[in-house]
C-alpha positions in Angstrom: 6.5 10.6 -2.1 3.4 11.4 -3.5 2.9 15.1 -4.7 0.1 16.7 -3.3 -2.8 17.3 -5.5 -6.9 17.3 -6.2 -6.7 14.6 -8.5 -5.7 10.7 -8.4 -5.4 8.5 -11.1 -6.6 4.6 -11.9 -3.9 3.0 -13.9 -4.4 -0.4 -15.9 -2.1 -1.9 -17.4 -1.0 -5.6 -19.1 1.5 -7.1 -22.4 -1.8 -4.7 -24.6 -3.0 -1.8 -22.5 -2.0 0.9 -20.2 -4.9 3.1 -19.3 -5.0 5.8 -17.0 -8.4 7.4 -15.9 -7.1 11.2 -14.2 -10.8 12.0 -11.3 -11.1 15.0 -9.8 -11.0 14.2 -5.6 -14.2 15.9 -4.2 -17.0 15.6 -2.2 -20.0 14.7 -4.1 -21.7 12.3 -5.0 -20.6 11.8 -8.2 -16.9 11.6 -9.9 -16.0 14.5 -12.1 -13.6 13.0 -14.5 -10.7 15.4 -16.0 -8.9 13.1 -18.6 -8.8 9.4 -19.8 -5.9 8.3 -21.6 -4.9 4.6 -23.1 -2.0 3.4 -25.4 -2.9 -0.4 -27.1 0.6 -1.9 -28.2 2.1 -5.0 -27.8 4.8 -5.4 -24.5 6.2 -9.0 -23.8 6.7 -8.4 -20.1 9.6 -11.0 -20.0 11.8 -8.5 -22.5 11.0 -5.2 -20.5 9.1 -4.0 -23.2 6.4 -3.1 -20.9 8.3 -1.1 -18.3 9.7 0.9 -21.0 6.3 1.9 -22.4 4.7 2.1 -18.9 7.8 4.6 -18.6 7.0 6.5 -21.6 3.2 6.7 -20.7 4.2 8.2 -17.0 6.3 10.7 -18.7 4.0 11.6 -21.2 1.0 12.0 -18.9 2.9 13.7 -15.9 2.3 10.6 -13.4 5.4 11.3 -11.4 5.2 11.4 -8.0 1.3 11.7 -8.5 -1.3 9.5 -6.1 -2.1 6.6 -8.1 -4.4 3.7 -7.4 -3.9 0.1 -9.4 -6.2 -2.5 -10.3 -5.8 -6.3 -10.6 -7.7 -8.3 -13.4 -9.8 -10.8 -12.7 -8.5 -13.6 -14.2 -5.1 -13.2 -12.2 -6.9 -14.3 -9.2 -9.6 -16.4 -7.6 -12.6 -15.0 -6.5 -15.6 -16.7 -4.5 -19.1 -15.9 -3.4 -19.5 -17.7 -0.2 -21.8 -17.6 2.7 -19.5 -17.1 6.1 -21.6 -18.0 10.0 -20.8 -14.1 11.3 -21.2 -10.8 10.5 -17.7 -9.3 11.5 -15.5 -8.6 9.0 -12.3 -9.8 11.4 -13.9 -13.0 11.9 -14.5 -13.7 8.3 -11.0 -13.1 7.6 -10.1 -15.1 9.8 -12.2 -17.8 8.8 -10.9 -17.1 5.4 -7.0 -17.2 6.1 -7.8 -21.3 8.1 -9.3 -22.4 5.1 -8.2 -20.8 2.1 -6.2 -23.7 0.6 -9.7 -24.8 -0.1 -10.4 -22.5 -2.6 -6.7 -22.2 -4.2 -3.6 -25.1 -4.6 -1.1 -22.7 -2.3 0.5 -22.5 1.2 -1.6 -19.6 3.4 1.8 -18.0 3.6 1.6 -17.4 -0.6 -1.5 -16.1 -0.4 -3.0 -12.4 -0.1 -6.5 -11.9 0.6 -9.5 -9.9 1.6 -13.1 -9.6 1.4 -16.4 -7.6 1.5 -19.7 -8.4 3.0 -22.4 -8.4 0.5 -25.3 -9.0 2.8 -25.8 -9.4 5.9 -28.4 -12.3 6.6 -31.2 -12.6 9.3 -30.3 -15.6 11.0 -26.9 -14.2 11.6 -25.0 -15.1 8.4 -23.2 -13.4 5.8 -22.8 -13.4 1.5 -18.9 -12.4 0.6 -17.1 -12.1 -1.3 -13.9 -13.4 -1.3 -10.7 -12.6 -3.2 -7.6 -14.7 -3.2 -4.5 -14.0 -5.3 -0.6 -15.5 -4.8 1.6 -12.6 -3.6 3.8 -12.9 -6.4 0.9 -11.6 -8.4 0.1 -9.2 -6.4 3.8 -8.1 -6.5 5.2 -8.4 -9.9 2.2 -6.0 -10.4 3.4 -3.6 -8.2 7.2 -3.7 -8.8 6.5 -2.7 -12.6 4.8 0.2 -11.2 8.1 1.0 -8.8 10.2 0.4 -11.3 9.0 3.6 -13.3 9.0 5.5 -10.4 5.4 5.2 -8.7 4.4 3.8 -5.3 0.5 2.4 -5.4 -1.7 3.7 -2.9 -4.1 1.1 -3.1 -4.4 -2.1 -5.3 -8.2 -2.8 -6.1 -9.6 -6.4 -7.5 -11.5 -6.1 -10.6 -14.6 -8.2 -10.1 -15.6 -5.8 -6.6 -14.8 -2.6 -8.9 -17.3 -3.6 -11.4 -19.8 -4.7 -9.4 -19.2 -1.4 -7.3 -20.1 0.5 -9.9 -22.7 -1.0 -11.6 -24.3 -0.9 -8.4 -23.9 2.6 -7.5 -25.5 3.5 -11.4 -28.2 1.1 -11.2 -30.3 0.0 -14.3 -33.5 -0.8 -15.6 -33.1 -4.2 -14.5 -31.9 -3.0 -10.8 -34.7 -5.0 -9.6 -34.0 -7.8 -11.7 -30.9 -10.0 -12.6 -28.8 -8.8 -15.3 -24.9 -9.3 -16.2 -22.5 -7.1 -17.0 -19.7 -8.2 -19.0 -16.2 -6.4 -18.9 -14.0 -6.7 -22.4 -10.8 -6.3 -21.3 -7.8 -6.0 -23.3 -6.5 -9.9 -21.8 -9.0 -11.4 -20.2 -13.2 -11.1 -20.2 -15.2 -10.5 -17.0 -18.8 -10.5 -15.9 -20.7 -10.1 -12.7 -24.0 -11.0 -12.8 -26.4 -8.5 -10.5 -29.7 -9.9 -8.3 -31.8 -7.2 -7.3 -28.9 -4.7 -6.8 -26.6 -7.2 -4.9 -23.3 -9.2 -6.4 -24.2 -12.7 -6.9 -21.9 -14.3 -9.3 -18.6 -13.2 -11.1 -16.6 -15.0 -13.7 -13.4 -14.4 -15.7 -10.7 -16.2 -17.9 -7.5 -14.7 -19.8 -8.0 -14.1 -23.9 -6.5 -11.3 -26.0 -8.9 -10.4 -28.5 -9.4 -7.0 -30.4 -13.0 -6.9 -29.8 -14.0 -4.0 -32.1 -13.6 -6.7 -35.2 -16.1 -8.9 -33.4 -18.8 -8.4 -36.9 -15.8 -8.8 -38.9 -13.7 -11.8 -37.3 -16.2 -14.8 -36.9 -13.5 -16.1 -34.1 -13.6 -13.0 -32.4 -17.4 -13.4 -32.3 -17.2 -16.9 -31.7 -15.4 -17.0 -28.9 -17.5 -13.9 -27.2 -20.7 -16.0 -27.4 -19.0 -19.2 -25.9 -17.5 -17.4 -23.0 -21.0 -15.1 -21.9 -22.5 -18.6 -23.2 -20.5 -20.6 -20.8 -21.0 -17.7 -17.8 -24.5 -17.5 -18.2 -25.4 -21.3 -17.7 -22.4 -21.4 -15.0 -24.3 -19.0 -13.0 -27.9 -21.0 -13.8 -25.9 -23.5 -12.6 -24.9 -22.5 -8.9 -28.1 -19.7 -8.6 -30.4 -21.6 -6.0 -33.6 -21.0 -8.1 -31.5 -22.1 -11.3 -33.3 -19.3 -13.3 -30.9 -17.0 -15.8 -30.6 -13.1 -16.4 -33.2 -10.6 -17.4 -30.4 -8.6 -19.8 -27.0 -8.6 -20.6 -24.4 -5.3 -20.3 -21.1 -4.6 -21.9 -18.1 -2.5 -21.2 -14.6 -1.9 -22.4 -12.0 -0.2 -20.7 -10.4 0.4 -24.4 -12.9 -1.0 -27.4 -16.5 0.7 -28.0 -18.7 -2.5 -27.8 -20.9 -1.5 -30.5 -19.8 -4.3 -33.0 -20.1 -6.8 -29.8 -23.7 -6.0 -29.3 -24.3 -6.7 -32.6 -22.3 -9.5 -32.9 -23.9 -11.1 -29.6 -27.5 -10.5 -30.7 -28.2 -13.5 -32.6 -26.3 -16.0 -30.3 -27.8 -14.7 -27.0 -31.8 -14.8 -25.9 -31.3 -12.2 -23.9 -31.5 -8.6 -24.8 -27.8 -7.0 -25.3 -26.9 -3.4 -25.0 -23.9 -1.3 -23.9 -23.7 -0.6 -20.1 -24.5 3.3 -20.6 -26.5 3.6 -17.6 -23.2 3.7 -15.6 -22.4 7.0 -17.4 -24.9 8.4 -14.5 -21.3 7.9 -12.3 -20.3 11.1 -13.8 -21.3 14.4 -13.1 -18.5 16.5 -15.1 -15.8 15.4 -17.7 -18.2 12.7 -19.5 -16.5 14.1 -23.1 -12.9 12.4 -21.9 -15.0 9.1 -22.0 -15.3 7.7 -25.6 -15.6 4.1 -24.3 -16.8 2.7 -21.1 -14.6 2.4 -18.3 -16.9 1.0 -15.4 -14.1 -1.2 -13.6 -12.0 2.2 -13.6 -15.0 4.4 -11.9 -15.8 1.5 -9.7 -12.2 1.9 -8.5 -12.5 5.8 -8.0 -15.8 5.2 -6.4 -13.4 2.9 -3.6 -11.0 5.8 -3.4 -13.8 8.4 -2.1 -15.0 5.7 -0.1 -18.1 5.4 -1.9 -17.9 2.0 -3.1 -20.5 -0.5 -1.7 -17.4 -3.4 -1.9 -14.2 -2.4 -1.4 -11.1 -4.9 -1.6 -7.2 -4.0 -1.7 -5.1 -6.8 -2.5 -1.5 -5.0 -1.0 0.3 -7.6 0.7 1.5 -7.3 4.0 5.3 -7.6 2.4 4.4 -4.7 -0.1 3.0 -2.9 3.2 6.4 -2.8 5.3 8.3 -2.0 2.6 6.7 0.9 2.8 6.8 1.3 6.0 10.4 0.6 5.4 10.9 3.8 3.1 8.9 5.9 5.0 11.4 5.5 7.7 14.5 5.7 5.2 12.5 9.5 4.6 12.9 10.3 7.8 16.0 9.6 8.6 17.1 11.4 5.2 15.2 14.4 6.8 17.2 14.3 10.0 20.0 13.8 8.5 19.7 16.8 6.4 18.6 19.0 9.3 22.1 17.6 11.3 24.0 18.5 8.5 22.1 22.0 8.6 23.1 22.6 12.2 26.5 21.3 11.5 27.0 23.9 8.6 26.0 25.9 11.1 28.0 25.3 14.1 31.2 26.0 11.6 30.2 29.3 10.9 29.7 29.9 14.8 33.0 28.4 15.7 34.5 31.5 15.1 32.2 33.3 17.2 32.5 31.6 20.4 34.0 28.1 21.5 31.6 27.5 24.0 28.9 27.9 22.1 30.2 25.1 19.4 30.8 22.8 22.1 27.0 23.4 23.3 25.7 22.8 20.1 28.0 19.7 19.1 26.7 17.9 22.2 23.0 18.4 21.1 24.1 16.9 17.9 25.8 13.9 19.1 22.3 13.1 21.2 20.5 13.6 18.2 22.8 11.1 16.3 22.5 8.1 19.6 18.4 8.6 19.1 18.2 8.3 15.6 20.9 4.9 16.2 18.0 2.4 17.0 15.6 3.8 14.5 18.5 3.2 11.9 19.6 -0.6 13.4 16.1 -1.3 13.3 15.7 -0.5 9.6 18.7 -2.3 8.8 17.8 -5.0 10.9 14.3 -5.3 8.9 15.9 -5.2 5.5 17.9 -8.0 5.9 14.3 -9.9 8.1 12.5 -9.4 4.2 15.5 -10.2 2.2 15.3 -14.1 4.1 11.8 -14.2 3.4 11.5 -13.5 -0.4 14.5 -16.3 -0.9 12.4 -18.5 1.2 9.4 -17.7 -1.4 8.8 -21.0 -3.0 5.8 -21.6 -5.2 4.4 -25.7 -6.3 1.1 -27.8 -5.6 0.3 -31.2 -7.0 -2.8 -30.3 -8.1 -1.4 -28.2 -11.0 1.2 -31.1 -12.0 -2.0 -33.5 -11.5 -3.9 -31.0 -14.1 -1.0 -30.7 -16.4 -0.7 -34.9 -17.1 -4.7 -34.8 -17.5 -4.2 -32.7 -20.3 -1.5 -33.9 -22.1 -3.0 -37.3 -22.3 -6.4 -35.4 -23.7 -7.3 -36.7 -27.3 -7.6 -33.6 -29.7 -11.5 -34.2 -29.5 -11.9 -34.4 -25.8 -12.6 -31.0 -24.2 -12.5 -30.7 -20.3 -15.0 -28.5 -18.7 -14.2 -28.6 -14.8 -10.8 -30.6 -12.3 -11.8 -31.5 -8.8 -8.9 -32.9 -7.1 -9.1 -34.1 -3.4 -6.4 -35.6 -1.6 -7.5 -38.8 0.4 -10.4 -39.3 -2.6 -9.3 -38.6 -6.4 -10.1 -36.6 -9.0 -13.0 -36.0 -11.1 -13.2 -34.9 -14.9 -16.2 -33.5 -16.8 -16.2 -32.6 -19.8 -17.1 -33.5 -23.8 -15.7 -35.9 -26.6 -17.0 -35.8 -29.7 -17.4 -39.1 -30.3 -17.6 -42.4 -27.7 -14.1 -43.8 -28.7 -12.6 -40.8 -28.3 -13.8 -40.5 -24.6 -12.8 -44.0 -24.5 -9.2 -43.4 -25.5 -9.1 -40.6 -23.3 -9.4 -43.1 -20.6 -7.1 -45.3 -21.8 -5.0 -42.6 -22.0 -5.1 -42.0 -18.2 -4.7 -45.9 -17.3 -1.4 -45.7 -19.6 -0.3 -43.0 -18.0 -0.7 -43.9 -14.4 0.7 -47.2 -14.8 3.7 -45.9 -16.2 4.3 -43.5 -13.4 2.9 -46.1 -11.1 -0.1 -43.9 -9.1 -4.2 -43.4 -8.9 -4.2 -42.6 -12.7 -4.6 -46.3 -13.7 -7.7 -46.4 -12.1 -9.6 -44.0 -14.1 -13.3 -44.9 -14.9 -15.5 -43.7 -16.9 -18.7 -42.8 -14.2 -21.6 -41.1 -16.6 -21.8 -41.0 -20.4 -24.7 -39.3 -22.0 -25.0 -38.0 -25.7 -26.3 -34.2 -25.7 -26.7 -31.7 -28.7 -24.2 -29.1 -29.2 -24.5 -26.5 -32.0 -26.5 -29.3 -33.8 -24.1 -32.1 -33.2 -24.0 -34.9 -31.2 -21.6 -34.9 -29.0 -20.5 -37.3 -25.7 -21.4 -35.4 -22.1 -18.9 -37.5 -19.5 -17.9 -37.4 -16.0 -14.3 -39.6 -15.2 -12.9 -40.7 -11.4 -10.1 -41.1 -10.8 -10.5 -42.8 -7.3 -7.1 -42.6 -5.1 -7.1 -46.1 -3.0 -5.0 -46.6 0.3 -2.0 -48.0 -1.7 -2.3 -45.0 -3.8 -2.0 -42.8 -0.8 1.2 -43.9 0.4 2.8 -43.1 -3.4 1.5 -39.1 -2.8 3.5 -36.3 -2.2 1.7 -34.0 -0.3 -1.6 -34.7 1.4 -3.1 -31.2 1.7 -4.0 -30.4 -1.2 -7.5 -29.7 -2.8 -7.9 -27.9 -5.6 -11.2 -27.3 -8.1 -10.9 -25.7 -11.5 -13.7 -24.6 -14.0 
C-alpha cells in the first residue's frame, strides 16, 4: 500500500534509463519540483539486468511504498489523431473499441485503449486522440515495477504528456505551428502544436547518446532524417499542407545543446531548446539540469491539470488490484479475529459465559468474511484462464516480415498498407531502376514459391526524384489479392498500415 505522503514521483524507465522526477502535491498552478534523479546504464531486460538496477534505484531513492505514477513511450504504442461524429467521451470509446483493428493488426481483446478530446467541433464533431497499445505492453511494463515492490497509480502515454505540457507553457509560436521533439533514451518523439492544439505526433525506437550529436556524424545524421522525415509526414496529412514555424527540443536525460547545433544546418526552420516549458515550475527549477517536459506533462495529469489526459492500465492490471485490495482486507480481519481470540483466552479464566458469548460473535464474523474469501479465490483462478488463453499473431506482420526479407540492400520501404479482400501496397525508394526491378522480381519469386497474392506484384508508379543530390527511384508496388488468392488466406480480418 502506498505510504502516505505530499509528494509523488514520475518514474521512466527502459534497457538505458530510469528516471525518477520526485513533485511536490499542491494546489497551484504550477509544479514545485523537489528532486530529479536518472541512472544511464545498459540492462538487457531478458537477463533481469533491469529489475535489479530498477531495485537498486528504488532503494537508493527511498521509492518504497511511495505513490508512483509510470509513463509509456511512444513508440511502444500506436497513436492516432482522428476526427470521431460526437462529442461524448463514452461514445468515442466506444466507437474506438468496434473499430480499432483498423488502426492496429490485434484482436480488440489484446488491446488497451483510451483517448482525449482535443476539440470539440461546431457541427457536432470531435479531434482525438487516440492511443492503442497491446496489453502485454502495457503489462510487462507494470510487472517490472511489481516486481521491485511498487504498485503504479496511473500509467500515462507519452505523446499526451508532451503535448500536455507544452501546452500548458506555451511559446512564442503559441499562435503558430511549431514541434517539439522529445530525445529519449530509446526512441525519438515529436508533437507538432497548431495554434495551441495537438495536431500531429510521431515516434520510432533508436538508442542514440545524443549529447555526441557535433561529434558522431551518425548520431547527427540520423536526428536530421528522423525530424526530416516527421516534418514532411505531418506536411503531408496537415489539410493546408504548410510546415512548422520552429522546432523545440527536450531530453528527459541529455542537454540538447549539441543537437541544436547539430540540427541547424540541416533544418530551415529555426531550432532551439524547449525552455519555455521551464515556466511549469514555480519552485525546485535547480533539480532540473535537463528538460524533462514528458515527466511534468505527466505531473500536470496527476493534479489534474493536464489539458489531455490518457491512462493506459488495463482492465486485467485493474482487478488485480482490486484483487489485493481485498486480500488487505481480509488480512485486516483476520488480524483483528486473532486479536479478539487472544483475547477471549485471557477471559476464559474469568468467566465461561462470557467466552462462549464472544466465540459465537467470532464464528459469525468468520461465515461473513466466507463469500468475500470464495469470491477472491474464485477470481484468481477466472484471471489465471485468461492470461493462458492470451495469444498474440496477425498476418499482417508475417506479410511485412517476407516483404522485407526479399528487399534488395538498395531498396528502402517508406510505408505497408495491407487490406484483406484488396492487397498490399509498398512505397518506398531504390537507388537505381534495376534494383526496384529486382525487388519485384523478388516478390513474384516469393509468392510463387509459397503459392499466394505475392506473385502478382506490379510495379504501379516509378518516378526519379533527388535525394541529398542523388538520383534516386520514387516507387509505389500492389500487390493485388484476386479471388483465388482469397481462398489461400488465413484470416480475413485483418488490416493493417505501417509508416
Amino acid at each position: 500500500m502506498a505510504r502516505s505522503s505530499a509528494h509523488y514521483y514520475i518514474l521512466q524507465f527502459d534497457q538505458h534509463l530510469i528516471s525518477a522526477l520526485k513533485v511536490r502535491r499542491g494546489g497551484g498552478e504550477k509544479l514545485e519540483i523537489a528532486g530529479f534523479w536518472r541512472k544511464r546504464g545498459d540492462w538487457p531486460s531478458e537477463t533481469g539486468e533491469l529489475t535489479t538496477a530498477l531495485r537498486e534505484f528504488v532503494q537508493e531513492h527511498d521509492l518504497q511504498g511511495a505513490e508512483v505514477y509510470t509513463i509509456l513511450p511512444r513508440h511502444e504504442m500506436t497513436t492516432r489523431v482522428l476526427t470521431m461524429p460526437s462529442q461524448s467521451r463514452d461514445e468515442i470509446v466506444r466507437m474506438l473499441e468496434y473499430s480499432a483493428e483498423e488502426y492496429v493488426p490485434y484482436r480488440r481483446a489484446e488491446i488497451v485503449l483510451d483517448c482525449a478530446i482535443l476539440e470539440k467541433q461546431p457541427d457536432g464533431h470531435s479531434r482525438v486522440l487516440a492511443v492503442l497499445a497491446h496489453h502485454e505492453v502495457v503489462e510487462q511494463h507494470v510487472q517490472k515495477l511489481q516486481e521491485v515492490g511498487l504498485e503504479p497509480a496511473g500509467v500515462f502515454a507519452s505523446t499526451a504528456c508532451l503535448a500536455s505540457a507544452a501546452r500548458a507553457a506555451g511559446s512564442g509560436e503559441e499562435s503558430g505551428r511549431y514541434a517539439l521533439a522529445n530525445l529519449g533514451s530509446a526512441g525519438f518523439e515529436v508533437v507538432i502544436m497548431h495554434d495551441g492544439k495537438l495536431s500531429f505526433g510521431r515516434g520510432i525506437a533508436t538508442v542514440q547518446d545524443w549529447t555526441q550529436a557535433t561529434e558522431d556524424p551518425h548520431v547527427s545524421e540520423e536526428l536530421a532524417i528522423e525530424m526530416r522525415g516527421s516534418l514532411s509526414a505531418y506536411r503531408r496529412e496537415s489539410e493546408d499542407g504548410l510546415g512548422v514555424d520552429a522546432v523545440y527540443l527536450c531530453s528527459d536525460w541529455a542537454s540538447v545543446a549539441k543537437a541544436c547545433e547539430a540540427l541547424a544546418p540541416e533544418l530551415s526552420y529555426p531550432i532551439q531548446e524547449a525552455d519555455f516549458t521551464r515556466a511549469l515550475v514555480s519552485q525546485g527549477l535547480e533539480h532540473l539540469d535537463v528538460l524533462p517536459v514528458t515527466a511534468l506533462g505527466a505531473a500536470l495529469t496527476v493534479q489534474g491539470r493536464a489539458d489531455w489526459a490518457i491512462n493506459l492500465e488495463s482492465e486485467s492490471l485493474r482487478k488485480a488490484r482490486s484483487t489485493r485490495s481485498l486480500r488487505r482486507t481480509v488480512a485486516q480481519y483476520a488480524g483483528l479475529a486473532a486479536a479478539v481470540l487472544a483475547l477471549l483466552g485471557v477471559l476464559f479464566f474469568q468467566h465461561v459465559h462470557y467466552k462462549e458469548s464472544y466465540a459465537q460473535e467470532l464464528r459469525q464474523q468468520v461465515e461473513t468474511l466466507r463469500p468475500a474469501a470464495e469470491n477472491i479465490i474464485e477470481k484468481q483462478r477466472q484471471l489465471a484462464i485468461l492470461q493462458r488463453q492470451v495469444a498474440r499473431g496477425g498476418t499482417a506482420l508475417e506479410y511485412l516480415a517476407r516483404v522485407t526479407d526479399v528487399a534488395p540492400d538498395d531498396v528502402n520501404l517508406t510505408r505497408f498498407y495491407f487490406v484483406y479482400g484488396q492487397g498490399i501496397m509498398l512505397e518506398g525508394r531504390a537507388k537505381s531502376f534495376p534494383d526496384l526491378d529486382q525487388f519485384v522480381g523478388n516478390l513474384r519469386s516469393n509468392g510463387r514459391e509459397r503459392r499466394d497474392f505475392f506473385r502478382n506484384a506490379v510495379i504501379t508508379t516509378q518516378r526519379s526524384e533527388s535525394e541529398r543530390g542523388q538520383s534516386v527511384t520514387a516507387y509505389h508496388i500492389s500487390i493485388p489479392m484476386r479471388e483465388t488468392d482469397l481462398e489461400e488466406a488465413e484470416d480475413g480480418s485483418e488490416v493493417a498500415s505501417i509508416d
